[in-house]
NUDO-532079 format. One line per 8 residues: number of its first residue (from 1); their letters; for each residue x, y, z of N, C-alpha, C. Coordinates in steps of 0.1 Angstrom, whole numbers, plus 2048, in hexadecimal, padded with zeros to 3 digits. Each point is the difference from the previous one (the first is absolute). Layout:
NUM) a) X:Y:Z:X:Y:Z:X:Y:Z | ...
This chain:
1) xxxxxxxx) 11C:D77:4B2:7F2:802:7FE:7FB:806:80D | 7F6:80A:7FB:7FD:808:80D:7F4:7F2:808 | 7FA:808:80A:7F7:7FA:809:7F3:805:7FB | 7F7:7F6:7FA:7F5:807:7FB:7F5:7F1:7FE | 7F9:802:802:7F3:7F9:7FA:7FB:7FD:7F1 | 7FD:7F0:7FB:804:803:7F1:7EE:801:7FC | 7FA:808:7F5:7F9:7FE:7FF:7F5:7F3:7FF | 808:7F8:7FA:7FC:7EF:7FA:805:7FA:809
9) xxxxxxxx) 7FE:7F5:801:804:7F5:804:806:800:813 | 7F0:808:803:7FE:7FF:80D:7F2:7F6:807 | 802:800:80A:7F1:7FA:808:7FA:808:808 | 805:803:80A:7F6:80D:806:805:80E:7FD | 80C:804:806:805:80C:7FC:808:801:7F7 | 80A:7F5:801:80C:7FE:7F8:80D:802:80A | 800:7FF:80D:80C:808:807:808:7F5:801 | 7FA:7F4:7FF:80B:7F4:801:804:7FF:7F6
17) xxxxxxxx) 7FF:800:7F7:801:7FE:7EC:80D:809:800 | 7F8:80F:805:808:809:800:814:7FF:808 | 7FE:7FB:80D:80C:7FC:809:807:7F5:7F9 | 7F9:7FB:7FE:808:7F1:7F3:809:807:7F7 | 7F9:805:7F9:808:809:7F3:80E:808:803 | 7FD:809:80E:803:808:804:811:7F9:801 | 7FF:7F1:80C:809:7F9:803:805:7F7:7F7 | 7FD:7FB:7F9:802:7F5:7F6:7FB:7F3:803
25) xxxxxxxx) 7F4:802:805:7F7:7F3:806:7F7:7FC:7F8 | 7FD:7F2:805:7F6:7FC:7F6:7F2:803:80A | 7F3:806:7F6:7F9:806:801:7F4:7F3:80D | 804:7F7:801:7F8:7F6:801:807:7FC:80F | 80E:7FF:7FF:806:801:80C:7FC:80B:80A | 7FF:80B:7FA:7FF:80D:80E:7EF:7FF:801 | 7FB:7FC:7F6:7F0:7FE:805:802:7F6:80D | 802:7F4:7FE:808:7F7:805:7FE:7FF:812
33) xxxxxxxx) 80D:80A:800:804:806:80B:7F7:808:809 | 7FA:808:7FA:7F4:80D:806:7F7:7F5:804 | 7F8:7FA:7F7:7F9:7F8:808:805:7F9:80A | 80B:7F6:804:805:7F6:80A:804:80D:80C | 801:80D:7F9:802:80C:80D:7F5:801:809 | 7F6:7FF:7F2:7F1:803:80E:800:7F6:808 | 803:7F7:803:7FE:7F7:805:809:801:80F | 803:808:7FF:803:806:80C:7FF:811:806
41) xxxxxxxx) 800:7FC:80C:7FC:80F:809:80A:80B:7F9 | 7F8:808:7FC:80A:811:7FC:7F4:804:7F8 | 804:80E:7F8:7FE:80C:7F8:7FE:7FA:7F3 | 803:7F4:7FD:805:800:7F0:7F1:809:7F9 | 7FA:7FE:802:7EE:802:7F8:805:80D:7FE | 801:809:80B:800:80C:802:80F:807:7F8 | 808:7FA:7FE:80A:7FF:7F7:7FC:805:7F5 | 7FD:7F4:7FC:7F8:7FD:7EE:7FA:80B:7FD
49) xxxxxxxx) 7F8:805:807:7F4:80D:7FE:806:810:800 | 80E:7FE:80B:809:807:7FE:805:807:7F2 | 806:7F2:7FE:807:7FD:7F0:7FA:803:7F6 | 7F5:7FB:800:7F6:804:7F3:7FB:80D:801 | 801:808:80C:7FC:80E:7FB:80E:806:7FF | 80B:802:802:80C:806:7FC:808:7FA:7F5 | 7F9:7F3:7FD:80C:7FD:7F6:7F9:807:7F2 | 808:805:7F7:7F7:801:7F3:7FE:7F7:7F7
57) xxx) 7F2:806:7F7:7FF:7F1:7F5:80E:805:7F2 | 802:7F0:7FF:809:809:7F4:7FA:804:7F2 | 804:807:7FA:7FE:808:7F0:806:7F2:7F7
């Protein structure tokens, strides 16, 4: 499965929905994760914003 953003069954952009799928994760788990990341010092925000504009939505 490519790397892509699913139309449905997103919350803000879908890029975590999307990395779930991508890896075989559960969608709830990598939200999960992103959030307990902010929670510390780094980029992650700026990541995400990254991601959501390069990744595509899927067809």
């Amino acid at each position: 499965m490519n790397l892509s953003r699913p139309q449905h069954d997103k919350w803000i952009a879908g890029v975590c929905s999307g990395l779930a799928a991508r890896f075989g994760l559960s969608k709830g788990l990598v939200r999960f994760l992103f959030i307990l990341s902010c929670l510390l010092p780094g980029t992650q925000v700026i990541v995400y914003i990254v991601l959501w504009i390069l990744m595509p939505k899927s067809s």
